[in-house]
C-alpha positions as CSV (number, residue, x, y, z in Angstrom):
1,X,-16.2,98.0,-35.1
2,X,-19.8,98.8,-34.8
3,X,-21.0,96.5,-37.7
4,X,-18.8,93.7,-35.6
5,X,-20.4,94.8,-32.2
6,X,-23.3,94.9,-33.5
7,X,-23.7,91.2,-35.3
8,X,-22.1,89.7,-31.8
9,X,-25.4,90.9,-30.2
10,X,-27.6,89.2,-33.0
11,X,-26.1,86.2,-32.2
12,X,-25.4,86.5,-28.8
13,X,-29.1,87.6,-28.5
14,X,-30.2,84.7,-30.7
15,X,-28.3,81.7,-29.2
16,X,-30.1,83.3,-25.9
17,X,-33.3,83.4,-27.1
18,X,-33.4,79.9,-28.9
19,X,-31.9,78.2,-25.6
20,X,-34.9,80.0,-23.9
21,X,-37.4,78.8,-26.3
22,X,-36.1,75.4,-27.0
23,X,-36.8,74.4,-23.7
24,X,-39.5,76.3,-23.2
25,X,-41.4,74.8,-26.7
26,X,-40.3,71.3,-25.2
27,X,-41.9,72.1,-21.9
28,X,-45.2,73.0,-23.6
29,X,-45.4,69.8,-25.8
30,X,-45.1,67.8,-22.7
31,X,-47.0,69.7,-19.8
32,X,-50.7,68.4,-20.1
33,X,-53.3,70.7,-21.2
34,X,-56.6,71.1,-18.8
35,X,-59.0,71.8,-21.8
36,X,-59.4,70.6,-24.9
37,X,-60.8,73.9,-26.8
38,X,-62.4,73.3,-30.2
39,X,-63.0,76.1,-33.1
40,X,-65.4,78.4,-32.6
41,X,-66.6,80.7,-35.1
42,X,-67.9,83.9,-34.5
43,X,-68.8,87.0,-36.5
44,X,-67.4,90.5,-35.9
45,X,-68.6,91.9,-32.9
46,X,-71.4,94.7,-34.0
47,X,-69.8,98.2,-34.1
48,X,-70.8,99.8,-30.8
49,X,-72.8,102.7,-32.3
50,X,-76.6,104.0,-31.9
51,X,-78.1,102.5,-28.8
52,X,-74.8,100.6,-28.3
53,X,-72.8,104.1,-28.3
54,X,-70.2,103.5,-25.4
55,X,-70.6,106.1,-22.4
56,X,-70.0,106.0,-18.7
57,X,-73.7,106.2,-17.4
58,X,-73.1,102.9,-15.1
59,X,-70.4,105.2,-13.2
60,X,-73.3,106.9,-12.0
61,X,-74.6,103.6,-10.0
62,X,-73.9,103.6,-5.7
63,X,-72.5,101.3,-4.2
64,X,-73.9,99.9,-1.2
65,X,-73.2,97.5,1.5
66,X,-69.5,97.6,0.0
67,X,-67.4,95.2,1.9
68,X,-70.1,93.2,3.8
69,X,-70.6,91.2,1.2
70,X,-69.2,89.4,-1.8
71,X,-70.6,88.2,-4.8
72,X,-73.9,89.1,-5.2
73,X,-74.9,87.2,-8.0
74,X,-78.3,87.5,-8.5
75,X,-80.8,89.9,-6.5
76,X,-84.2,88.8,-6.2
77,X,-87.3,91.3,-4.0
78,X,-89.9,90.5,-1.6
79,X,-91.6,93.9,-1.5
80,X,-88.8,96.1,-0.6
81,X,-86.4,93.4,1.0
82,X,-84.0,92.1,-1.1
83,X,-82.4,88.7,-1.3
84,X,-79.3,87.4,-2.9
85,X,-76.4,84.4,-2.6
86,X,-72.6,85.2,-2.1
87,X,-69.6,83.7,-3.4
88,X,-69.3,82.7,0.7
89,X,-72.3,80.1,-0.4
90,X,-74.8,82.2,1.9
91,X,-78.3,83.3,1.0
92,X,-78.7,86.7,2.5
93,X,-81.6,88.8,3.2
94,X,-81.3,92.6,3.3
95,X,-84.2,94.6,5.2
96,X,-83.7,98.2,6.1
97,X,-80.0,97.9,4.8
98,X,-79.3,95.4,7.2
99,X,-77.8,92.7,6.3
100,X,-78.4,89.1,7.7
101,X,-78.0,85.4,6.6
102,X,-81.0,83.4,6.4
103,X,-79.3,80.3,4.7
104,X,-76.7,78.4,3.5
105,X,-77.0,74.7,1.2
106,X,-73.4,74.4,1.2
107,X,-71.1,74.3,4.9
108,X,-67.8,75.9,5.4
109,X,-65.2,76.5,5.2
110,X,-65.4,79.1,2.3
111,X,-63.0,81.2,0.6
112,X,-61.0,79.2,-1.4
113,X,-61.5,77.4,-5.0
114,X,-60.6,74.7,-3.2
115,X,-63.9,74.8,-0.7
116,X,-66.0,76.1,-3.7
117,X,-68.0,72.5,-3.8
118,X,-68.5,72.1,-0.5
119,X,-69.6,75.2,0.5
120,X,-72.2,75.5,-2.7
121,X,-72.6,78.6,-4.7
122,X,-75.9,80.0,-5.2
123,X,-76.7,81.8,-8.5
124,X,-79.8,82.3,-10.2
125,X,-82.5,83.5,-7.4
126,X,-86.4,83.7,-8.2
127,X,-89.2,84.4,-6.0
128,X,-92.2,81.7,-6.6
129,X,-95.9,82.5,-6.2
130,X,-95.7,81.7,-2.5
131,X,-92.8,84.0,-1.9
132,X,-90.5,81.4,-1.1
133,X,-87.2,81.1,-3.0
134,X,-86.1,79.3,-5.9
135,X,-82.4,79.0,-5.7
136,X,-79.7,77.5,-8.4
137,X,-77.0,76.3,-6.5
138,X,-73.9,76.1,-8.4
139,X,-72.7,72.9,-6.9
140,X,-75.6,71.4,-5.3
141,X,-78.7,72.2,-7.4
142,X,-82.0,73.1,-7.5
143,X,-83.4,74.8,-4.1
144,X,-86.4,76.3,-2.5
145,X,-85.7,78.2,0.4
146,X,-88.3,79.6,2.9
147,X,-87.1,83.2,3.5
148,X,-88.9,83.3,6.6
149,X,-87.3,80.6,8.5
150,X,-84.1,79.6,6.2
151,X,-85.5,76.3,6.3
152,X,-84.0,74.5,2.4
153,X,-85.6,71.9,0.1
154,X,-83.8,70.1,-2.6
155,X,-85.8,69.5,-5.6
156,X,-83.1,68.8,-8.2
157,X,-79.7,67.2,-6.8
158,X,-76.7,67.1,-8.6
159,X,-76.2,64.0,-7.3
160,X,-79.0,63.0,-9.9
161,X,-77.7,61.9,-13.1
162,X,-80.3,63.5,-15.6
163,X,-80.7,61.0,-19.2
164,X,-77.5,59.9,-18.0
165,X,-75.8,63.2,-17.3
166,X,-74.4,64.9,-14.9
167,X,-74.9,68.2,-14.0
168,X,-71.5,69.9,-12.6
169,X,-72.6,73.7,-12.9
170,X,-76.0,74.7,-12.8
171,X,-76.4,78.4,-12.8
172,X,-79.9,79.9,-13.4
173,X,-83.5,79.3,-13.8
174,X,-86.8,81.1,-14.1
175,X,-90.3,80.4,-12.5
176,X,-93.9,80.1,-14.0
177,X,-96.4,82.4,-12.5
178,X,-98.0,79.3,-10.9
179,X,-94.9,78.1,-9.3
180,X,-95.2,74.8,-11.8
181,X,-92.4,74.7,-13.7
182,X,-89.0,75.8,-13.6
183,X,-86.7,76.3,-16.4
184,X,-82.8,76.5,-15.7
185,X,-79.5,76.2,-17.1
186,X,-76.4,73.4,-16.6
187,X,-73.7,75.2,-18.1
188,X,-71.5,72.0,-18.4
189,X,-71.8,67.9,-17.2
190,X,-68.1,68.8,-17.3
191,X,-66.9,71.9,-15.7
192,X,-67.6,73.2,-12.3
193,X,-68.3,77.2,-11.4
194,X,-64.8,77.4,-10.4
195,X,-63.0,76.0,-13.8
196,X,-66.1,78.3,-16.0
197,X,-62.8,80.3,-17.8
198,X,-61.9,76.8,-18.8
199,X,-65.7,76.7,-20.1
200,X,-65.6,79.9,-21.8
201,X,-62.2,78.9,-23.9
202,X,-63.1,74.9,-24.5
203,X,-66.8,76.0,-25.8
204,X,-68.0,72.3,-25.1
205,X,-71.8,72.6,-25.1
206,X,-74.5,71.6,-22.5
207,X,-78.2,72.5,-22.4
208,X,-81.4,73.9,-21.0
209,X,-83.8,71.9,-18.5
210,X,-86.9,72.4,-17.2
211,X,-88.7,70.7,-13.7
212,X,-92.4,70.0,-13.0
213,X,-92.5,71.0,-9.4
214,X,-95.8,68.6,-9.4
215,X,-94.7,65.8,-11.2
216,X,-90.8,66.1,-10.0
217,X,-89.4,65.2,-13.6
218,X,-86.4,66.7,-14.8
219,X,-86.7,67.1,-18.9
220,X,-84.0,68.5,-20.9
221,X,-85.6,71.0,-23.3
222,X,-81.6,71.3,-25.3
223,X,-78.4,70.5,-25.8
224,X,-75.8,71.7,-27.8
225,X,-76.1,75.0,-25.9
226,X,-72.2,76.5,-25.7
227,X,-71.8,77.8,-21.7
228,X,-75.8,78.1,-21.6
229,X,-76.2,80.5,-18.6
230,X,-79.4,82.9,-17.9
231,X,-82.8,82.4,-18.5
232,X,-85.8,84.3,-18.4
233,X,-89.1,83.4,-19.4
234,X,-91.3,85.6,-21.4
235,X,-93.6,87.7,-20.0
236,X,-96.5,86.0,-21.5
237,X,-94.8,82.8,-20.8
238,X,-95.3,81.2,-24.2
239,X,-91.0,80.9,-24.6
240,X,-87.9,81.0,-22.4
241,X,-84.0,82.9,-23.4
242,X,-81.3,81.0,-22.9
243,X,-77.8,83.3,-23.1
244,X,-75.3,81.4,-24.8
245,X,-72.3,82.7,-23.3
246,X,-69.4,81.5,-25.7
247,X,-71.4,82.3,-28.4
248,X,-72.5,85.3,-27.6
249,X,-75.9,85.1,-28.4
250,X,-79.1,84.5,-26.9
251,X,-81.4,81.6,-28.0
252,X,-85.4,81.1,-27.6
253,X,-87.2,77.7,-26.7
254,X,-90.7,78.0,-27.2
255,X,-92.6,76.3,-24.2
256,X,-96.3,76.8,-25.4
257,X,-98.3,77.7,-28.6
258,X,-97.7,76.3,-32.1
259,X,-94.2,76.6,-31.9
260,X,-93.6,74.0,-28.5
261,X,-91.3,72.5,-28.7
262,X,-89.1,74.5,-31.2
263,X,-86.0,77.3,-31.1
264,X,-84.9,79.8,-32.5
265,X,-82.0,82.6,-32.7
266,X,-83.2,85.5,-30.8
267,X,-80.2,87.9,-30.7
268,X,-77.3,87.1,-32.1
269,X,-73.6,88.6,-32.0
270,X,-73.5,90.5,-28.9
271,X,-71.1,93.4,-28.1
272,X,-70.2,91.1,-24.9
273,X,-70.3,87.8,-23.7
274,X,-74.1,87.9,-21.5
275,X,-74.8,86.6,-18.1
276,X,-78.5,86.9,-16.8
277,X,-81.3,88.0,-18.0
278,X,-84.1,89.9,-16.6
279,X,-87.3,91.5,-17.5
280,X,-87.6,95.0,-17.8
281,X,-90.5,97.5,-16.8
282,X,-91.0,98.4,-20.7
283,X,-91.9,94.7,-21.6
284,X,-87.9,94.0,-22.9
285,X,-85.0,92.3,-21.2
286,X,-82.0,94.0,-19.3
287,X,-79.1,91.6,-19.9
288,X,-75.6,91.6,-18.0
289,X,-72.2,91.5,-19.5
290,X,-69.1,91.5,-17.5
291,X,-66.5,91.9,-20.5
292,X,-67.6,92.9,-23.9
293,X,-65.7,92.4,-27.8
294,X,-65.0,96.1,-28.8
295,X,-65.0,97.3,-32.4
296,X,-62.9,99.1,-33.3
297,X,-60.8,97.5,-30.6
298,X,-59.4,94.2,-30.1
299,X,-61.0,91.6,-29.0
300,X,-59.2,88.7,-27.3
301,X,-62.1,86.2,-27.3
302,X,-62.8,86.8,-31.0
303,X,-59.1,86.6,-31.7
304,X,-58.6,83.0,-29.4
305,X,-62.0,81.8,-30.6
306,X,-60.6,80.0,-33.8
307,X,-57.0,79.0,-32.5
308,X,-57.3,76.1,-30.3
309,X,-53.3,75.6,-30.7
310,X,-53.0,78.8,-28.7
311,X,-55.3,78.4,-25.8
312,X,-53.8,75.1,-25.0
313,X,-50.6,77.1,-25.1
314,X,-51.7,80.1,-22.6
315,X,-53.1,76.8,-20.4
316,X,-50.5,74.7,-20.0
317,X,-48.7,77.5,-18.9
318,X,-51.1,79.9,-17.0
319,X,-53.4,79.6,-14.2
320,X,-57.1,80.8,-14.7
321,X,-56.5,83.5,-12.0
322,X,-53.6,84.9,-14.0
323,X,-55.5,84.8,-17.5
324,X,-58.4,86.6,-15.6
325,X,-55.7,89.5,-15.3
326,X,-55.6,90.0,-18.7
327,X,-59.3,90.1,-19.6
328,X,-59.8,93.7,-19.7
329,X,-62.5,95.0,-17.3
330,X,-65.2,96.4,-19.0
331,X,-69.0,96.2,-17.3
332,X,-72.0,96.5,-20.2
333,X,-75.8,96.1,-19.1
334,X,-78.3,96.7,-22.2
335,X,-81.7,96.5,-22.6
336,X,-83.5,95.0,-25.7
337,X,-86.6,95.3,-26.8
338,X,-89.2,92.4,-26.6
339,X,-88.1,91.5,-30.5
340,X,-84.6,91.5,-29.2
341,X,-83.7,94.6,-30.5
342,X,-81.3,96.9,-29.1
343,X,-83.6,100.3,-26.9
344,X,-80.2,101.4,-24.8
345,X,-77.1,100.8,-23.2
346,X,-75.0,101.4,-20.1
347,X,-71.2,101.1,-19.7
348,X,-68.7,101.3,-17.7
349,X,-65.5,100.9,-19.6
350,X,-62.6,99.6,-17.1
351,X,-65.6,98.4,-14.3
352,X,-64.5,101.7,-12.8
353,X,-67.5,101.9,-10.4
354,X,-69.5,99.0,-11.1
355,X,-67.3,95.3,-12.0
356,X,-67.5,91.9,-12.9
357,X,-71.9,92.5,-13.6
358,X,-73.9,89.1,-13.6
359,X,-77.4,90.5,-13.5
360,X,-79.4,93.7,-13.8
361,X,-82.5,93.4,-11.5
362,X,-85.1,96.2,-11.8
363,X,-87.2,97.5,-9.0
364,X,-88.8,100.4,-8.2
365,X,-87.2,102.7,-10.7
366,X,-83.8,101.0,-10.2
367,X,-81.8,98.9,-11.8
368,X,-79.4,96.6,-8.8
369,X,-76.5,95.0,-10.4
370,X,-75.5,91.9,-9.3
371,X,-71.8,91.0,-9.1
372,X,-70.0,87.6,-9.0
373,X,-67.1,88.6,-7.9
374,X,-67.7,92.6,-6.5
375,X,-68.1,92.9,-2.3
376,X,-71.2,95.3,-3.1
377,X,-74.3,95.5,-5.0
378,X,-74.2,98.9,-7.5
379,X,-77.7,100.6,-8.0
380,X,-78.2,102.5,-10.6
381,X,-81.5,105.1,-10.9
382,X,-82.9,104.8,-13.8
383,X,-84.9,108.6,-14.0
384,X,-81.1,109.8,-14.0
385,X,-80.0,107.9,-17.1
């Protein structure tokens, strides 16, 4: 009887599981898909050995101001007050560990994905050679900000279509000595901040800009950049880095000297997908990565990366918020060398104490970690690593 027993649940468990995905393949042909992903390839992750060698020396960060705010993106310094913009679209200014707004692009209300665009999301913050601001504002641009009285300036609008485009989500930038030019990122003329999951898995491209704060002309430097997000400029300002998100890589635009004008590959195949970029006290870059591609390990990006069929799949059916769940927390900071080599690294596997790291700023013998999604700013000192 158990051979009998035993075939009725096959097919009992069959006819159940093809009237489940019958319907279920149906519904998937026929829901609409928000992206349209294309192939990307990518090379195996690098083996995290050597300077790469996972540990937990980010666990030993502090967190401060937990739970006042939230979001601290990027985390600029004014001697020894620090500035930074919140996912609440305010600029804040924090001065003996006090905390206090000093201005907003954006107007409430805030909170939801749905106010995202109105209330404005400030990202990238630079100080300029006058010690005002230089914000990129997700939704609404380029921005100086006086810190002293709050008062805001446009200089690049969204609004502005720029050789025809429009720019839906720009995200960083980085300042000349003088103050002349700035050099920023629009990570898509199609994706906002709030869809940038759908960016990571379509891998449509967009480019780097750069604008003459005398002349007030917008250029665009390149194109073809996929989810193009931090910048930094050089230290002897004769290129800019451009972190190519999707790709995992960063790229180099040479601004000045014989090679104006041209590119190259600076570092490629990261152990993560980067955020910003900084400079570092050594004459290197400290670079941000909020979810890395282990090997050994699995790696979910690598593994979607060349199977459009299946993101469309996991979109039609899932909101971003729920395929955010199942991006394993993992927070990576490293710092290269000024060839783009690899001189250490800091992790945090499971973003135990520090999460979701957009930027490491140094200062003073610390490295502050900005967060886009955290309600604190982790600081980290760098004699104890």
């Amino acid at each position: 009887g158990s051979t009998y027993s035993s075939k009725v649940f096959r097919v009992t468990f069959l006819t159940l599981a093809a009237s489940l995905t019958v319907p279920l393949l149906g519904v998937t042909v026929l829901l609409d898909c928000p992206i349209d992903p294309q192939p990307i390839s990518l090379k195996e992750p690098p083996l995290l050995t050597g300077a790469l060698e996972p540990n937990i020396k980010l666990r030993q960060a502090e967190r401060l101001w937990e739970n006042q705010l939230v979001g601290p993106e990027s985390i600029v310094n004014i001697g020894d007050v620090l500035f930074t913009g919140t996912a609440d679209g305010k600029i804040i200014k924090i001065e003996d560990g006090e905390i206090q707004t000093i201005a907003r692009i954006g107007h409430g209300p805030c909170g939801t994905r749905e106010d995202e665009p109105t209330c404005g999301r400030p990202l990238g913050m630079r100080v300029g050679p006058n010690n005002t601001l230089f914000v990129a504002d997700a939704y609404y641009g380029l921005y100086e900000v006086n810190p002293g009285t709050g008062e805001t300036k446009v200089l690049v609008s969204t609004k502005t279509l720029i050789e025809g485009q429009k720019l839906s989500f720009v995200n960083d930038l980085t300042v000349t000595r003088d103050g002349r030019k700035i050099y920023f990122t629009d990570s898509s003329s199609k994706w906002q901040r709030r869809d940038y999951l759908f960016l990571v898995m379509e891998g449509t491209d967009d480019g780097l800009l750069e604008y003459d704060t005398v002349t007030k002309e917008v250029k665009v430097l390149m194109v073809g950049l996929r989810f193009p997000n931090g910048v930094q400029l050089s230290p002897a300002e004769d290129f800019v880095l451009v972190q190519e998100t999707t790709m995992a890589r960063i790229r180099r635009y040479y601004v000045s000297g014989l090679m104006k004008g041209g590119a190259d590959m600076f570092v490629e195949n990261m152990p993560g997908l980067p955020d910003n970029i900084r400079l570092s006290s050594s004459g290197g870059y400290w670079v941000a990565m909020a979810a890395v591609r282990p090997n050994p390990g699995f790696s979910m990006l690598d593994f979607l990366s060349e199977k459009p069929w299946i993101k469309r799949m996991i979109f039609k059916l899932l909101s971003q918020e729920t395929v955010t769940k199942f991006v394993p927390k993992y927070s990576l900071v490293v710092e290269l060398s000024e060839t783009g080599s690899y001189r250490r690294s800091f992790h945090d596997p499971n973003g135990v104490t520090a999460a979701y790291v957009s930027e490491a700023h140094e200062h003073n013998g610390y490295l502050y970690l900005g967060s886009f999604r955290s309600p604190f700013i982790c600081r980290l000192n760098l004699q104890h690593v």
